[in-house]
C-alpha positions as CSV (number, residue, x, y, z in Angstrom):
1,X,6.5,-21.5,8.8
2,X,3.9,-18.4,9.4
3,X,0.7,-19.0,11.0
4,X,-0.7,-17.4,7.8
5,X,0.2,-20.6,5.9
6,X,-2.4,-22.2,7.5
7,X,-5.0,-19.9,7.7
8,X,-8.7,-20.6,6.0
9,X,-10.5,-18.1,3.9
10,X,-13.3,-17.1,6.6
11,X,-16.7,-17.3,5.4
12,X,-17.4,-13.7,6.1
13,X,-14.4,-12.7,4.1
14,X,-15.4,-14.3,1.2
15,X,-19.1,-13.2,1.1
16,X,-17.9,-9.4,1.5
17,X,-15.1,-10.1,-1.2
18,X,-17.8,-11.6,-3.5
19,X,-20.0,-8.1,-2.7
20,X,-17.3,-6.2,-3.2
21,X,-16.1,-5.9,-7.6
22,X,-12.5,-4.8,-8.1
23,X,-13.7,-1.9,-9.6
24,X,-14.9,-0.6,-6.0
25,X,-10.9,-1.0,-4.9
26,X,-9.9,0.2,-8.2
27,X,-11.6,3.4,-7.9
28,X,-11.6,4.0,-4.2
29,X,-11.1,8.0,-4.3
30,X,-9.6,10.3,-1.8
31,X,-10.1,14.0,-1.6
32,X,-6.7,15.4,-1.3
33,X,-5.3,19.0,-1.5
34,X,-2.8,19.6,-4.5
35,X,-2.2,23.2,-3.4
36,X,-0.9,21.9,0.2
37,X,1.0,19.9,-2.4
38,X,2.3,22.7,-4.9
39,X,3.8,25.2,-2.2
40,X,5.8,22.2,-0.3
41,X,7.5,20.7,-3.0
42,X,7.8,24.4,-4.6
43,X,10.1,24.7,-1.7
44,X,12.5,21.8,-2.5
45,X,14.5,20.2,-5.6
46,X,11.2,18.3,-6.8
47,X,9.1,21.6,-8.0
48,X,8.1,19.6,-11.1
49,X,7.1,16.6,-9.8
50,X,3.2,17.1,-8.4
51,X,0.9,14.7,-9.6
52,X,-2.3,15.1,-11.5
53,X,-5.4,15.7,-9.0
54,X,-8.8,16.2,-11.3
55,X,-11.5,17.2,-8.9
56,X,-8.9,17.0,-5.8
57,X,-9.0,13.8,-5.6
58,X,-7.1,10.8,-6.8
59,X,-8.2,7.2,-7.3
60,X,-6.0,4.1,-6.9
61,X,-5.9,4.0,-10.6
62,X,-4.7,7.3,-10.9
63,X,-1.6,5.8,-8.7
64,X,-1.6,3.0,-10.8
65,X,-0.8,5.0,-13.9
66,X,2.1,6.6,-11.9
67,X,3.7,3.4,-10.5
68,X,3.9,1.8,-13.7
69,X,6.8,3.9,-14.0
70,X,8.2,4.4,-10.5
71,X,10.8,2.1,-11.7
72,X,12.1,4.7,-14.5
73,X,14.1,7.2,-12.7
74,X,14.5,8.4,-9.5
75,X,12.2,11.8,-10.2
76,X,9.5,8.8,-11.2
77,X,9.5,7.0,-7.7
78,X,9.2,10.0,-6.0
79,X,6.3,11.5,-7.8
80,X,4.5,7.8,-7.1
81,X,5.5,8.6,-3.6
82,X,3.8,11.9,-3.3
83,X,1.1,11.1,-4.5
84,X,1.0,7.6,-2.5
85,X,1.2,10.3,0.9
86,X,-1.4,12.8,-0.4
87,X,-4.0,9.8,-1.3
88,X,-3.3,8.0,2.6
89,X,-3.2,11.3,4.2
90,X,-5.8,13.1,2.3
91,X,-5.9,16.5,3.7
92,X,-4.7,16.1,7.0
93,X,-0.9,15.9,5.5
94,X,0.3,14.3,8.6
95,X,4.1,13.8,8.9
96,X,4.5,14.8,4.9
97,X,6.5,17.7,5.4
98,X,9.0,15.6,7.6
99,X,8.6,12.8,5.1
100,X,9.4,15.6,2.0
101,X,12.3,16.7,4.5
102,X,13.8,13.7,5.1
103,X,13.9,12.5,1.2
104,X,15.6,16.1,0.1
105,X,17.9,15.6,3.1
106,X,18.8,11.8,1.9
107,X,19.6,12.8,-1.3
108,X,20.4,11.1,-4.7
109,X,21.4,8.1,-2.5
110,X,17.6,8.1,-1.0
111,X,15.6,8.6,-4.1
112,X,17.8,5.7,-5.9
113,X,16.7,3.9,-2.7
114,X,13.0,4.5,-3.7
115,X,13.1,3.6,-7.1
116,X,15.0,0.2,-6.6
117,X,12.1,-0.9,-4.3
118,X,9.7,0.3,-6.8
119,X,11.5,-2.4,-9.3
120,X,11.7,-4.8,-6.6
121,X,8.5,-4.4,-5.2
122,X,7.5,-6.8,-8.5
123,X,9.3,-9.6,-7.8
124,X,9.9,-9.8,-3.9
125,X,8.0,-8.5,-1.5
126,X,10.3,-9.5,1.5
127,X,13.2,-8.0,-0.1
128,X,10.9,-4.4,-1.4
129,X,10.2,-4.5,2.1
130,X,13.5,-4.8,3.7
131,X,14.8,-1.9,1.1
132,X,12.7,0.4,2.8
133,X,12.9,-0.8,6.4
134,X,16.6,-2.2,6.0
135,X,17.0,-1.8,10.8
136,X,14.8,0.9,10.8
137,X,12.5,3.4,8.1
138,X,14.7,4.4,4.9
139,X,12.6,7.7,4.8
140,X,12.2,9.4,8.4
141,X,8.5,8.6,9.5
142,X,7.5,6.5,6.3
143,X,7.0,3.3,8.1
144,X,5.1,0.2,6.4
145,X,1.6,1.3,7.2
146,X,2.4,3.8,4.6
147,X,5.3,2.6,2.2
148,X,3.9,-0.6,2.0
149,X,1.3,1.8,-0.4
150,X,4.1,3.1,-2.3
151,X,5.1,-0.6,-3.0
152,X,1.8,-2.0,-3.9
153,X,1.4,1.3,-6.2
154,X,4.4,0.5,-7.9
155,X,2.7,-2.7,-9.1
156,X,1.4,-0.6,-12.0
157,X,-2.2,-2.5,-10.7
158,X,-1.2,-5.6,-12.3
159,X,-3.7,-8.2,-10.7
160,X,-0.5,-10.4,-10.7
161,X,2.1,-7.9,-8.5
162,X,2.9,-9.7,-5.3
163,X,2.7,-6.6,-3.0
164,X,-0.2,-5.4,-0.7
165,X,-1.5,-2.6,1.3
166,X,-0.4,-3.1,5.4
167,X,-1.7,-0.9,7.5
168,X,-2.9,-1.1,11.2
169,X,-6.2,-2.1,10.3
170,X,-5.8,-4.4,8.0
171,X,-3.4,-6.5,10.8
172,X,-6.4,-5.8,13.2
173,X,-8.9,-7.7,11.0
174,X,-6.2,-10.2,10.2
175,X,-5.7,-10.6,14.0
176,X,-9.1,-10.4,14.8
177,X,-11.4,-11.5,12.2
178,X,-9.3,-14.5,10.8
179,X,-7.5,-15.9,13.5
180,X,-3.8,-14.7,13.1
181,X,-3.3,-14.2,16.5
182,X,1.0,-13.9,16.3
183,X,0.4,-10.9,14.1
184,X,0.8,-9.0,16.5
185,X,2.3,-5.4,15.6
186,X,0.4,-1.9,15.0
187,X,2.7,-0.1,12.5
188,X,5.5,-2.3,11.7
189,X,5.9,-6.4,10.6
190,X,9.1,-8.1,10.1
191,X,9.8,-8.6,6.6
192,X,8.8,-11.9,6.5
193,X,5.8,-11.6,8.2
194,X,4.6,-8.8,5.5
195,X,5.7,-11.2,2.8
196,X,3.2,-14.3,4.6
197,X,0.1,-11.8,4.4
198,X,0.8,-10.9,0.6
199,X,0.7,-14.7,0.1
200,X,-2.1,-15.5,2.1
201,X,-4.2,-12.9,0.8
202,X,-3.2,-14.1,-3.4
203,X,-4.0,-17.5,-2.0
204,X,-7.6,-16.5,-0.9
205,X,-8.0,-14.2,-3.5
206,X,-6.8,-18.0,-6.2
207,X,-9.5,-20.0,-4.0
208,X,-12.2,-17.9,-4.3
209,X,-11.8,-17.2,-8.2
210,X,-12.0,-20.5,-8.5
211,X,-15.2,-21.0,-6.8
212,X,-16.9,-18.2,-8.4
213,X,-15.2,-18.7,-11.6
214,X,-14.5,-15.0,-11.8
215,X,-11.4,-13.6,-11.6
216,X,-11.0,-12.0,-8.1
217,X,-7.8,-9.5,-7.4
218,X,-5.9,-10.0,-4.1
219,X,-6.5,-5.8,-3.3
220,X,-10.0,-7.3,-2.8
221,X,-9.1,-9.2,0.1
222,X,-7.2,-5.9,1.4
223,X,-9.6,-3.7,0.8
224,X,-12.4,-5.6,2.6
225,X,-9.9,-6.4,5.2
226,X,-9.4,-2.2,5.7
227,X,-12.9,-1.8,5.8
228,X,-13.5,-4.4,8.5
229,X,-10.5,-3.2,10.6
230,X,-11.4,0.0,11.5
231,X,-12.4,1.2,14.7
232,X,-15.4,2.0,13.7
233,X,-16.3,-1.1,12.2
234,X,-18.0,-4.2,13.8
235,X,-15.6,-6.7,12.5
236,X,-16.1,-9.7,10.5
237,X,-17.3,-12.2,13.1
């Protein structure tokens, strides 16, 4: 059994959840730089296959609306993927032309690769998880910190899709902030481990809807756990 499973909702968390609507997470934006975009994938197979950047930015709706149908087809889960790098790397782009490499080099066989954990991704996140990490990273330097987007993307934002955001700070604040202490990696979680912190966070995320009796997402609970997890903040405590 994970520590997670044991875990209480900490009283800090769940005053900054309650000051924090899903609409905040829903539209969190990032400025991003489509032409960076256009001349890289102009150089591979997937020329058609940028995303839609109004403004330069793009909002976690926006990736909503493409992982509803990362599922589809192959050329499907890889625009979701794109855009899933472009929005966590805004316009620093790093590691996304080895990441664009690495897909073109892994082929048909890859991108089918993607799109199965896009499906999966809705009904197990242990097993999403292992598709993508099966020993080690299915895409050359797309570890969970940043596919663990592409498979909470792929959700579609259903408030009901098991998978979550894990990045390094969100395991900091989980370490640090709510007392998972055997948490203890910076880029990378065992499978089952990942698949614990997706249930803990829909089980705070079910406790505190019923106390306010509002509906609150579980992308609340990540979001405020980002926030709180980076260096810059204070933490929780």
């Amino acid at each position: 059994m994970s520590e997670a499973s044991s875990l209480e909702l900490p009283g800090w968390l769940r005053a900054a959840v309650r000051d924090t609507p899903s609409s905040t997470v829903t539209g969190q934006s990032v400025l991003v730089n489509p032409r960076w975009w256009t001349e890289r994938l102009d150089a591979t197979p997937f020329v058609d296959e940028l995303f839609e950047a109004p403004d330069e930015r793009l909002t976690r709706v926006q990736l909503f609306q493409l992982g509803a149908e990362a599922g589809e087809s192959a050329r499907d889960a890889r625009r979701l993927l794109w855009a899933t790098l472009a929005w966590g790397t805004g316009r620093r782009h790093r590691h996304n032309r080895a990441r664009l490499s690495a897909v073109e080099k892994g082929g048909d066989e890859l991108s089918e690769v993607l799109r199965a954990a896009a499906v999966t991704s809705r009904i197990n996140p242990t097993t999403a998880y292992r598709q993508l990490q099966p020993y080690r990273n299915a895409v050359a330097h797309l570890g969970p910190p940043f596919f663990t987007k592409f498979l909470y993307f792929a959700g579609g934002g259903s408030d009901t899709h098991p998978c979550l955001i894990l990045d390094s700070m969100v395991a900091r604040s989980l370490r640090r902030d709510c007392g998972w202490t055997s948490l203890t990696g910076l880029y990378t979680w065992p499978a089952t481990e990942y698949a614990a912190y997706c249930e803990l966070a829909s089980r705070w995320a079910a406790e505190l809807s019923a106390d306010a009796g509002v509906a609150v997402r579980p992308d609340q609970i990540e979001y405020v756990l980002f926030r709180s997890g980076r260096p810059e903040a204070n933490g929780g405590s």
